[in-house]
Legacy VTK file of the C-alpha trace (Angstrom):
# vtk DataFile Version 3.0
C-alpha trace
ASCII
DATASET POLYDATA
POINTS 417 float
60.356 -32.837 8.702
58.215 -29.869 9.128
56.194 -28.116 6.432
55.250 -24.329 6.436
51.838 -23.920 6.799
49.213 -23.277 4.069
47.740 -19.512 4.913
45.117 -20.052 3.075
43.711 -23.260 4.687
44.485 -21.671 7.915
41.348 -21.920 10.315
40.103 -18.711 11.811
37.719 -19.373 14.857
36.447 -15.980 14.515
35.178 -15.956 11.471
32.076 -17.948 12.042
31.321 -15.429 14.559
31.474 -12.787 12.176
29.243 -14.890 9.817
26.823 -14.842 12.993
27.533 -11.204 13.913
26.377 -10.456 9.976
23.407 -12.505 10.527
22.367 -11.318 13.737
22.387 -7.389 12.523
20.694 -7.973 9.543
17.967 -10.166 10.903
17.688 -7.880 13.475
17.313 -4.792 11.386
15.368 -6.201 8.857
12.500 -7.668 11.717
12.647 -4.148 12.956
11.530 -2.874 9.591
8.927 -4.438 9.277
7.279 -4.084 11.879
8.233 -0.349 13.167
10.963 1.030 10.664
8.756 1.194 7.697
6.328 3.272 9.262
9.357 5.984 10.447
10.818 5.677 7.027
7.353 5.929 5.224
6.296 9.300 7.884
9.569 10.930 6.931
8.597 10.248 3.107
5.132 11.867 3.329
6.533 14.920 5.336
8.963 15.327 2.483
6.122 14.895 0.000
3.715 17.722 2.515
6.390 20.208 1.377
6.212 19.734 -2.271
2.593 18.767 -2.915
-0.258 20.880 -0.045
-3.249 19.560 -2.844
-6.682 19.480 -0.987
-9.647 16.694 -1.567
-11.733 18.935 -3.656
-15.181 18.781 -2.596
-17.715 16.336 -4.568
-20.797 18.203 -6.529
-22.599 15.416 -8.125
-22.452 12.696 -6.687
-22.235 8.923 -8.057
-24.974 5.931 -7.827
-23.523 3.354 -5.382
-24.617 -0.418 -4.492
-24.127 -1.158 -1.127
-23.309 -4.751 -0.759
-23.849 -7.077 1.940
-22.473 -10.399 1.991
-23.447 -12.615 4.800
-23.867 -16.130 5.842
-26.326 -17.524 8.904
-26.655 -13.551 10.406
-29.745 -14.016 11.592
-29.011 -12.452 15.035
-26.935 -9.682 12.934
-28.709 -9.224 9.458
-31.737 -6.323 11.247
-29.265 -4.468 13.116
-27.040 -4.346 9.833
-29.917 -3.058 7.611
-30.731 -0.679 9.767
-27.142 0.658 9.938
-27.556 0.571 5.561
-30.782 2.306 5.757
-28.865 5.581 8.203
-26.235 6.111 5.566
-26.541 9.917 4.610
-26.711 9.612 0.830
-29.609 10.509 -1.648
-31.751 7.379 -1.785
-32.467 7.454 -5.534
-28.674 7.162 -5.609
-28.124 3.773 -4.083
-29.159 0.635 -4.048
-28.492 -1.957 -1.601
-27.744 -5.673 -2.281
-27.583 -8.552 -0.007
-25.924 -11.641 -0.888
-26.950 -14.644 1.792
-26.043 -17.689 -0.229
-25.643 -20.904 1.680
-27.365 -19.093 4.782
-29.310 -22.263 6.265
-30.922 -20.038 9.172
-33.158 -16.915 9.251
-31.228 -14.725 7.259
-32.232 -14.632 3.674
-36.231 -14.580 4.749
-35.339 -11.827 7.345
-33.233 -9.665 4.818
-36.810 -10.750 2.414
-39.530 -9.633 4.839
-38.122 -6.237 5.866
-40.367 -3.853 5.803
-38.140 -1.419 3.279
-39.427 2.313 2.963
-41.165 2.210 -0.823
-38.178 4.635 -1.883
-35.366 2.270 -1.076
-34.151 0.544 -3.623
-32.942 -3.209 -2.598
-32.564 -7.008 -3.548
-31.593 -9.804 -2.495
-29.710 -12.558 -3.927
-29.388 -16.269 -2.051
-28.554 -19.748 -3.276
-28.740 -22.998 -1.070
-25.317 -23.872 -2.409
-22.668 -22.136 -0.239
-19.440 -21.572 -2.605
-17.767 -18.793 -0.262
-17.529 -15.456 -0.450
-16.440 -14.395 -3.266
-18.002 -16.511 -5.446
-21.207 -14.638 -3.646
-19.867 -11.311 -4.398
-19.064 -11.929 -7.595
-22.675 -13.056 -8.575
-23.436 -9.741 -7.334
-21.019 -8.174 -10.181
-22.175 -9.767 -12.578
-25.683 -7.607 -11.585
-23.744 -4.327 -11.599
-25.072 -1.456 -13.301
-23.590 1.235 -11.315
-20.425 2.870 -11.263
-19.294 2.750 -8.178
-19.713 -0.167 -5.374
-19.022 -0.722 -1.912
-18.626 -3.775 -0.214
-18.536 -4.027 3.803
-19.443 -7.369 6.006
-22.584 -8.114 7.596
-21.357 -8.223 11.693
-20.036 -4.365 11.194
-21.690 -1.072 11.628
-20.886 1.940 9.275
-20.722 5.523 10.136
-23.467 7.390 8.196
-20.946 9.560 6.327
-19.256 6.651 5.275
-20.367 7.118 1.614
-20.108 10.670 1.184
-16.477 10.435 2.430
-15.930 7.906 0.218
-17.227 8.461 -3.039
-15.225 12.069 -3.456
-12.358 10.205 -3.606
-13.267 9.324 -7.027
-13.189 13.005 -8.495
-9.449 11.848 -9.037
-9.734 9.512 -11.861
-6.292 8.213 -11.335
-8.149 6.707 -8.182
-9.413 3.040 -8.681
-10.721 1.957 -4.928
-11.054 3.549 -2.042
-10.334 1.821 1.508
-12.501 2.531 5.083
-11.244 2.152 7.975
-11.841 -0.664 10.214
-12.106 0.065 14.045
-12.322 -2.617 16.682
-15.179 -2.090 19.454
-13.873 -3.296 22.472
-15.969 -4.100 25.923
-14.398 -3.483 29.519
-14.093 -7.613 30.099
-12.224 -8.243 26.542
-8.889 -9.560 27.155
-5.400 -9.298 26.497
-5.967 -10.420 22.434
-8.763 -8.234 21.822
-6.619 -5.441 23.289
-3.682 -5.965 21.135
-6.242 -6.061 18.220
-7.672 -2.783 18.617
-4.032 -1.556 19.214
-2.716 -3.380 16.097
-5.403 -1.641 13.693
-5.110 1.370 15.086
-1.197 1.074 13.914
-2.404 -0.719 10.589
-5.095 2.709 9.918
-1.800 5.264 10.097
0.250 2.930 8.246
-2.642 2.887 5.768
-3.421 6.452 5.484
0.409 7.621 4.851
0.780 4.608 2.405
-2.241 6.582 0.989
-0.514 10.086 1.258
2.653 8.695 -0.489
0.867 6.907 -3.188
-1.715 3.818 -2.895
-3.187 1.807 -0.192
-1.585 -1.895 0.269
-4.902 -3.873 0.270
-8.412 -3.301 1.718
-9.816 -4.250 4.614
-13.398 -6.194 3.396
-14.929 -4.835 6.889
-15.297 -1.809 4.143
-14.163 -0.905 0.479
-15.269 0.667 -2.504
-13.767 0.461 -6.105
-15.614 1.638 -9.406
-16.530 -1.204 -11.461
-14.868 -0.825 -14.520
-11.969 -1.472 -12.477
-13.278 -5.206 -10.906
-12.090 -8.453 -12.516
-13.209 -11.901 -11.276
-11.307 -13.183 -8.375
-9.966 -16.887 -8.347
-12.655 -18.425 -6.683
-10.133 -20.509 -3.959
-9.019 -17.039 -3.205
-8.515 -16.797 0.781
-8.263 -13.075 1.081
-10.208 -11.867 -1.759
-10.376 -8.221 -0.164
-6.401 -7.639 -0.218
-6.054 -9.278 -3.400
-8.793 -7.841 -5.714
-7.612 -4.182 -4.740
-3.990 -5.481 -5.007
-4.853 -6.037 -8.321
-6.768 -2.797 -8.970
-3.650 -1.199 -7.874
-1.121 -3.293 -10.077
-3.074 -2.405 -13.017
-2.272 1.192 -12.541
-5.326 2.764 -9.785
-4.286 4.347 -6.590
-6.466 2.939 -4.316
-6.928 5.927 -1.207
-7.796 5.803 2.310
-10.219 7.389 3.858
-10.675 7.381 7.769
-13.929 9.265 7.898
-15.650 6.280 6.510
-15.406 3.442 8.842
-16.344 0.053 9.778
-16.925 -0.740 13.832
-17.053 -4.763 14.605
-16.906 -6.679 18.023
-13.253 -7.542 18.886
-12.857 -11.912 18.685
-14.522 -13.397 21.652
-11.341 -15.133 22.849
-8.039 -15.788 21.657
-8.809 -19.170 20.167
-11.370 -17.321 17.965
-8.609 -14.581 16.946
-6.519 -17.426 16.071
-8.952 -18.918 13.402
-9.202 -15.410 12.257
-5.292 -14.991 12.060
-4.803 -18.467 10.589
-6.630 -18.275 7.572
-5.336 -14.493 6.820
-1.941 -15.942 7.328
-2.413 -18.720 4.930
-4.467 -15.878 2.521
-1.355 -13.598 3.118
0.821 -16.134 1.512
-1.031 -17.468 -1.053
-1.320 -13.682 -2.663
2.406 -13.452 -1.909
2.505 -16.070 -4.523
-0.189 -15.191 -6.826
1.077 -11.015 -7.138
5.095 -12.420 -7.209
5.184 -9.805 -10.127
4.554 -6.967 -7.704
7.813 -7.616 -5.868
9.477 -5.948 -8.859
10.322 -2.591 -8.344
11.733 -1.896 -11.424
8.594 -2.532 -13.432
6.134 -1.092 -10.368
7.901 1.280 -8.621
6.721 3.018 -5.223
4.166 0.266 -5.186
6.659 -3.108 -5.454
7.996 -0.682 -2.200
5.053 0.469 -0.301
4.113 -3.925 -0.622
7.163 -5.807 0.511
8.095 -3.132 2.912
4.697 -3.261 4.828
2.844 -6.804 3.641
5.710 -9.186 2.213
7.971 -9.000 4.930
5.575 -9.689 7.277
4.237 -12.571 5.839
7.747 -13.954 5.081
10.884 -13.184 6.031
10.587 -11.477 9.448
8.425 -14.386 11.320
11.580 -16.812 9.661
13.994 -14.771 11.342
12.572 -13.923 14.894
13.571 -17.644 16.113
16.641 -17.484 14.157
17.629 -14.660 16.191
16.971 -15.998 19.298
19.257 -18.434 18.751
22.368 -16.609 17.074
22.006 -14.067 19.745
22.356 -17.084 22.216
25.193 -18.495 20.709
27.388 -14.241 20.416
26.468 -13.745 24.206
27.968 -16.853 25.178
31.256 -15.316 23.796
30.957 -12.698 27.122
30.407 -9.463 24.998
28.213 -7.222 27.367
26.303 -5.883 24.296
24.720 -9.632 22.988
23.775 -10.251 26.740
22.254 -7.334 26.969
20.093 -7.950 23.904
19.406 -11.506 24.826
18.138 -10.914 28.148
15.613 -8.059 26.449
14.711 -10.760 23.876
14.197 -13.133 26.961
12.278 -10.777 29.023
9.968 -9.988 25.928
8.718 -13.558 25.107
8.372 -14.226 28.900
5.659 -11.345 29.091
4.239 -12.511 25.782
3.703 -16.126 27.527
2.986 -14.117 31.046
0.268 -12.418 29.156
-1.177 -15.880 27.531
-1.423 -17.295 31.072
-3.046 -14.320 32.756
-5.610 -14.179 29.504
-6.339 -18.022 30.558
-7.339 -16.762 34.200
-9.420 -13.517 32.476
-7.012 -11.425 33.586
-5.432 -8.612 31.979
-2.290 -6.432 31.895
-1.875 -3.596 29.716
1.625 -3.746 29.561
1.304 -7.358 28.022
-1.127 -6.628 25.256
1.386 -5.847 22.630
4.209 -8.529 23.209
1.449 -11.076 23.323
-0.680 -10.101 20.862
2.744 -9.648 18.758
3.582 -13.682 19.486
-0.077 -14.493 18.373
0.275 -13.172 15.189
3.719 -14.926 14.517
2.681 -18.108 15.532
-0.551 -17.333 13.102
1.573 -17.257 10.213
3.290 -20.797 10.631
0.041 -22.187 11.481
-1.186 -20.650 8.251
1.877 -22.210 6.048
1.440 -25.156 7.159
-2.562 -25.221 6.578
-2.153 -23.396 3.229
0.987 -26.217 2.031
-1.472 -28.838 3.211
-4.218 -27.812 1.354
-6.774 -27.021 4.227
-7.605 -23.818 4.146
-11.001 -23.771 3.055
-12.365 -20.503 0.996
-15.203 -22.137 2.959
-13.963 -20.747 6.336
-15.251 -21.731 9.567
-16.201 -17.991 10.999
-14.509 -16.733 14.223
-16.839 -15.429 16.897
-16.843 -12.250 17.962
-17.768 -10.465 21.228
-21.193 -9.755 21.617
-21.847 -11.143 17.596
-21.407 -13.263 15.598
-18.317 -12.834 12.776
-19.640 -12.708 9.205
-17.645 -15.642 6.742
-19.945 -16.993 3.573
LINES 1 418
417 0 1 2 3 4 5 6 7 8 9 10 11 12 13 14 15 16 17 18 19 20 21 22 23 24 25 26 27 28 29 30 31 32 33 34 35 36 37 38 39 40 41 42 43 44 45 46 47 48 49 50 51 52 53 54 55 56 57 58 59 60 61 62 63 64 65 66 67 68 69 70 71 72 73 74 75 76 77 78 79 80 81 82 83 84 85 86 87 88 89 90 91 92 93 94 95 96 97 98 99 100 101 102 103 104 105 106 107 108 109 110 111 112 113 114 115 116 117 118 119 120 121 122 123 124 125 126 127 128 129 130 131 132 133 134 135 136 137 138 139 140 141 142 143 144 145 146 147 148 149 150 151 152 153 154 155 156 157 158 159 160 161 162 163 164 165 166 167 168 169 170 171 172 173 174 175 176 177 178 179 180 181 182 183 184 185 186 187 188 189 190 191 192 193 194 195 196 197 198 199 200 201 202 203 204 205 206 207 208 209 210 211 212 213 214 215 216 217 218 219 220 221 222 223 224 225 226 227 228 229 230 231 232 233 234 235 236 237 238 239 240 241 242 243 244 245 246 247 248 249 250 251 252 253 254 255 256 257 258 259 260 261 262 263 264 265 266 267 268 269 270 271 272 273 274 275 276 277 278 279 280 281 282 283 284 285 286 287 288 289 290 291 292 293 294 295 296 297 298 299 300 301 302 303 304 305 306 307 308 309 310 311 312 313 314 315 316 317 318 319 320 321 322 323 324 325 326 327 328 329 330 331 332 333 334 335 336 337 338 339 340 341 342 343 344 345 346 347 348 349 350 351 352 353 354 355 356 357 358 359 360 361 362 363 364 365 366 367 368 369 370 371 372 373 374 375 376 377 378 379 380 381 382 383 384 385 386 387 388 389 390 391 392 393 394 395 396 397 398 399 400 401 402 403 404 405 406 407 408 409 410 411 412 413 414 415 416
C-alpha cells in the first residue's frame, strides 16, 4: 500500500546550496568591508559631513609645556641619532622637557643617553632600572613624574619631523580633544623586498583611513611610533598589556575624548629587515589586537557609544576577527557553488585562485631577493592573515610576552623595552 508523501519532510537538494549561496555573499561582502568598503563608506560620510561643517584648525597662540618621551631598550647604535632628532624639534625650549626611559637596557644606552653633552638650556632626564618589566610599565614610571600638561610619546628607532610638536599640540585648543595621533611613515631602501613594500603601502592606506576616521569623529588607536594625549586624560595601563599604544588611547576615547590625527607630525622608521622580522612584528600585534578586542568588548556597543562602537568594529574588530575566519571559509564554499557549473562561482574561484597563487608567487620570489610590484599587496595581504592565527594561537597559549623579542629593522635596530 502506498502512502502520500509528507511535504514537509520532503528533501530539497537545493536548499543547502542556498544555505551556501547565503554564506558565500555575506562572507564575501563582509571581508570586502573590511578591508576596502569601510574606507568608501567612511569617504562618502566625511564628504557629507565637508558640506555641513567647513570649521578650520584655529591657529595655536600660547602654546603648552610638553615632555617628550623616549622609551627604549639596548639602542645603543640608535639612542645619538634619536636625541639629536629630539633636540631639532621647533618648539620653545623652556617649554619642553625630554625624558628617556632605558630600563632593562644591558648595553650602552642608558650611559650614552647620561653623557650627552645637552645644551645648558635643555631640559632632560633620564630614568633606567636593571629590571626590564616592558614597556609600559617603563612609560608609566615616567607618568607617575608628570608635571606637564601635555605629553608625547614616540619610539626610540624613529625620526620626527621638526614640526611635529607644533602640529600637534594645536590640536588641543579643542578641549573636546583628548590625544592626538602622528603619522607613521615607513622609509624604504631600493633592495627592501616584497614585505617591506606592502608595508609602506599598507600605512599609507592605514594614514587616510586614520585621518577621515579623524574628520568624522575620533581616531581608532595610535600608532606608539608617535602620540600625544594631555595627562589628565592617562590612566595606568594593565601591565601584560600587548599593545599598550591602541589601547590606552582606545580608552581615552571611550571615556568621551576625540582623539585627532594629524599628518604634519610624523614618525619615519626603517621598514622590517625581512619578512621573518615583519612576522614577529605582526604576531604579537595580532595577539595585542585580540586581547584589546576582549578587554574594550564594551566598545562594540553602539547603542551606548555611538559613531565610535562604528568607526571600531568597522575598521579594527573585523579585522582582527571575523574577516581572517571567513577568507578560508570562502575558498571553500566558493569551491563547492562552482562545482554546480554556474559561470559566475567559476569565475570568482579562479580570481580567488589566481590571487593566493601571486601571494605565494610573491613569497618565493622574496626568498630569491626578488621583487614584483604587482605582488606586494596580495602577499603582503596573506602575511598579515596568517599573522593573526599565529597571534591567537600565541595569545590562547599564553606566550606572548609584554616582554617582546624586537623585530629588526632595515638599516636599525626596532625599539621593544
Amino acid at each position: 500500500m502506498d502512502f502520500p508523501a509528507n511535504p514537509r519532510f520532503t528533501f530539497d537538494p537545493s536548499k543547502p546550496l542556498r544555505v551556501l549561496e547565503i554564506v558565500f555573499w555575506l562572507g564575501l561582502a563582509l571581508v570586502f568591508y573590511a578591508y576596502l568598503g569601510y574606507g568608501l563608506v567612511l569617504w562618502v560620510f566625511v564628504r557629507a559631513k565637508r558640506l555641513f561643517n567647513s570649521k578650520s584648525l584655529p591657529l595655536t597662540t600660547a602654546l603648552p609645556e610638553v615632555t617628550f618621551v623616549v622609551c627604549a631598550y639596548n639602542e645603543e647604535d640608535w639612542i645619538g641619532q634619536k636625541i639629536e632628532n629630539s633636540l631639532a624639534l621647533d618648539y620653545p625650549r623652556h617649554l619642553v622637557q625630554f625624558c628617556f626611559v632605558t630600563d632593562g637596557s644591558d648595553d650602552r644606552t642608558a650611559e650614552l643617553v647620561r653623557h650627552y653633552p645637552f645644551p645648558p638650556d635643555v631640559r632632560w632626564q633620564l630614568l633606567h632600572q636593571p629590571e626590564r618589566r616592558g614597556k609600559i610599565a617603563a612609560f608609566h614610571r615616567a607618568m607617575e613624574q608628570m608635571s606637564s600638561p601635555i605629553v608625547v610619546s614616540t619610539d626610540a628607532n624613529t625620526l620626527v619631523n621638526p614640526e611635529a610638536l607644533q602640529r600637534i599640540v594645536r590640536h588641543f585648543s579643542d578641549p573636546k580633544v583628548g590625544a592626538v595621533a602622528g603619522e607613521k611613515r615607513i622609509s624604504m631602501a631600493e633592495k627592501d623586498d616584497a614585505s617591506s613594500a606592502g608595508e609602506g603601502i599598507y600605512w599609507k592606506y592605514e594614514s587616510l583611513l586614520k585621518k577621515w576616521d579623524a574628520e568624522l569623529w575620533s581616531v581608532v588607536g595610535a600608532a606608539g611610533e608617535l602620540f600625544s594625549f594631555r595627562t589628565e586624560c592617562y590612566q595606568p595601563v594593565p601591565p601584560d598589556t600587548l599593545v599598550e599604544d591602541f589601547y590606552l588611547t582606545m580608552r581615552i576615547a571611550q571615556r568621551g575624548w576625540r582623539v585627532q590625527y594629524e599628518p604634519g607630525a610624523w614618525a619615519a622608521e626603517g621598514s622590517s629587515a625581512s619578512v621573518a622580522e615583519e612576522m614577529k612584528r605582526k604576531v604579537r600585534i595580532a595577539a595585542g589586537g585580540l586581547q584589546a578586542v576582549w578587554r574594550l568588548a564594551p566598545l562594540l556597543n553602539p547603542f551606548r557609544y555611538g559613531v565610535l562602537s562604528f568607526q571600531y568594529i568597522s575598521h579594527r574588530v573585523l579585522r582582527w576577527t571575523l574577516a581572517p575566519v571567513l577568507l578560508p571559509i570562502l575558498l571553500v564554499v566558493n569551491g563547492i557553488l562552482a562545482l554546480q557549473g554556474q559561470l559566475m562561482y567559476q569565475v570568482l574561484l579562479l580570481a580567488q585562485i589566481v590571487f593566493y597563487l601571486a601571494a605565494f608567487a610573491g613569497w618565493i620570489l622574496e626568498q630569491r631577493k626578488l621583487k614584483v610590484k604587482a605582488l606586494f599587496v596580495p602577499y603582503y595581504f596573506c602575511l598579515m592573515n596568517w599573522a593573526m592565527y599565529a597571534g591567537f594561537v600565541r595569545l590562547i597559549r599564553g606566550k606572548q610576552s609584554v616582554l617582546w623579542e624586537k623585530a629588526k629593522r632595515s638599516g636599525r635596530q626596532n625599539q621593544g623595552v
